[in-house]
N, C-alpha and C positions, 0 to 999 in steps of 0.2 A: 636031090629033091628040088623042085619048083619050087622058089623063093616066094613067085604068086600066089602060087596054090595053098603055101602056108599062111600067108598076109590073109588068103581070102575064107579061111579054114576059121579062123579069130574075130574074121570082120561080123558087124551087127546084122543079125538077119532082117530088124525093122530100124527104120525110125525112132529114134527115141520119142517120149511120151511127151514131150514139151513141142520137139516139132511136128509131130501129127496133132496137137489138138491146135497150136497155132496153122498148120495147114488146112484144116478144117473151117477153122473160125474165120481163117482167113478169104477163104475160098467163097465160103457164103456173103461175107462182108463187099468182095471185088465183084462179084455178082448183082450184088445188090447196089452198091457204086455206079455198075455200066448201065443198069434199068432206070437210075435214078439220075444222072445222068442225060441219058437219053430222055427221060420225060421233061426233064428239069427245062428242056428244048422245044418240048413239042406243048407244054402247058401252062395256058397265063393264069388258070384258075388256080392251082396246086404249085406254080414256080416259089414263091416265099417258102412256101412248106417243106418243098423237097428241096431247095437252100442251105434252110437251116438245119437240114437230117445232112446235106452232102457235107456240107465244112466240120461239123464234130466227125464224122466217122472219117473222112481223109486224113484228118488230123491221127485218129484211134490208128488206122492202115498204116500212116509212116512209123508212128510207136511201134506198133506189134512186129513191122518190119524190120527195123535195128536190132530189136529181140530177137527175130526169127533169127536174120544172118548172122550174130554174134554166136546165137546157136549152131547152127551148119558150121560155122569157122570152127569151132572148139569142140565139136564133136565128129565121132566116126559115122559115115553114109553107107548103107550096106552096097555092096556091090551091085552091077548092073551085072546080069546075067553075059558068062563067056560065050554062047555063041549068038549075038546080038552084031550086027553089021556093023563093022567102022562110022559109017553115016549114022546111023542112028544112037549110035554111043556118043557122038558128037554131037548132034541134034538135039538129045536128053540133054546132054549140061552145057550146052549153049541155052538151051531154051528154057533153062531155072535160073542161070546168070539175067538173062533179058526178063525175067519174070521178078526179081529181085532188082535190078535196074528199074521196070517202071512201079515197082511198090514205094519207091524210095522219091522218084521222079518226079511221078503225077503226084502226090500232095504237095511237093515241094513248088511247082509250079504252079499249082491252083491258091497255093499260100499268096508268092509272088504275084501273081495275077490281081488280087484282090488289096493287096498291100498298093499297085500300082497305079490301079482304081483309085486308091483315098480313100475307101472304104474302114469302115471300123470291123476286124475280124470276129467277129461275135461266136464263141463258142459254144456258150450257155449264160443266161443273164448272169452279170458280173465278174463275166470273166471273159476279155478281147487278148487276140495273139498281138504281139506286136508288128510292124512292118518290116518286110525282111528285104524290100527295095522302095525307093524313091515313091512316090508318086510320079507317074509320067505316063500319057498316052500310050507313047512308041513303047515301053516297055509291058504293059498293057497287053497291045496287039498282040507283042510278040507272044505273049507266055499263053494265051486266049488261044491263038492258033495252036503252038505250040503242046497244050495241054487237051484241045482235042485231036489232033494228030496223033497224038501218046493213047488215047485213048481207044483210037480204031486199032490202033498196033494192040493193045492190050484186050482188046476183044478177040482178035485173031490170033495172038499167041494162046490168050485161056480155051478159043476152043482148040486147035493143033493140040495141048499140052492134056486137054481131055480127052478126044479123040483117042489120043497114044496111050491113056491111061486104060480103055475103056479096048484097046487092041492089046495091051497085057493081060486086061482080067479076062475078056471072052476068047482072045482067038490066039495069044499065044498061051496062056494058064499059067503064065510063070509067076515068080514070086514078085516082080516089080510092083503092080498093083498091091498085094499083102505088106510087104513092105510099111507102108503110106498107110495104107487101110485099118491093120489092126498090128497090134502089139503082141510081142511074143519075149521069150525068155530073154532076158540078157546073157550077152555071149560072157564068156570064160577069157578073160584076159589073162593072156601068159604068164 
């Protein structure tokens, strides 16, 4: 007997229910990050405003993030379909590792960023994050660039990682898309 075939006979056909609503929630949140973001750049009328919506929710992202990955680590990921190309099998979890890298990243540098400002991190009245570097120009710049750099990367991985979602659910019909998407029985542990 396939020793795979067994492993993959027990493995979970979805997502458990804690990482699809955190992928969900999350997905809307980084969404709304890159729009916000992006306007936070293009507008002096609305920059305070969409400010203080970017710094609590980066903050919320890096939380829900440490959640998410504590999850995936301790739990079982249904399988990627066997006849899926080598590239692409590698592609998928390259490209939830790099999706989990800048969830973790970008608040952490946008923290950094604002700490090196000399700025007070204002989350909600009464409550500032503390500084998590010096004050300094040079480090300033750096994490400024740094942190939109991370951000075109992370608009370009979330579309690719859509795209690939969106080539499961219409044009190959496999279960990768369902997976994510909805919740199904829990498997039968041996």
């Amino acid at each position: 007997m396939n020793t795979n075939k067994g492993m993959r006979e027990h493995a979970p056909q979805h997502f458990n229910t804690l990482a699809r609503s955190l992928h969900w929630l999350m997905a809307a949140m980084i969404l709304a990050m890159l729009f916000i973001g992006a306007a936070m750049m293009t507008s002096l009328h609305h920059r305070i405003w969409l400010i203080d919506l970017h710094r609590p929710l980066g903050i919320a992202i890096l939380l829900l993030a440490v959640i998410r990955l504590a999850n995936r680590v301790f739990s079982r990921t249904p399988p990627l379909p066997d006849d899926l190309p080598v590239w692409q099998v590698f592609a998928a979890k390259a490209s939830h590792w790099v999706l989990y890298a800048l969830m973790l990243t970008m608040p952490l540098l946008g923290w950094a960023q604002l700490s090196a400002a000399g700025v007070p991190i204002v989350m909600f009245d009464g409550f500032n994050l503390p500084p998590v570097v010096p004050a300094s120009p040079a480090v300033y710049a750096w994490c400024h660039d740094a942190h939109r750099l991370l951000a075109r990367v992370l608009f370009a991985v979330v579309l690719v990682h859509l795209s690939a979602a969106l080539v499961h659910a219409w044009i190959y019909r496999d279960a990768v898309f369902a997976s994510m998407a909805k919740g199904g029985k829990p498997s039968q542990e041996p």
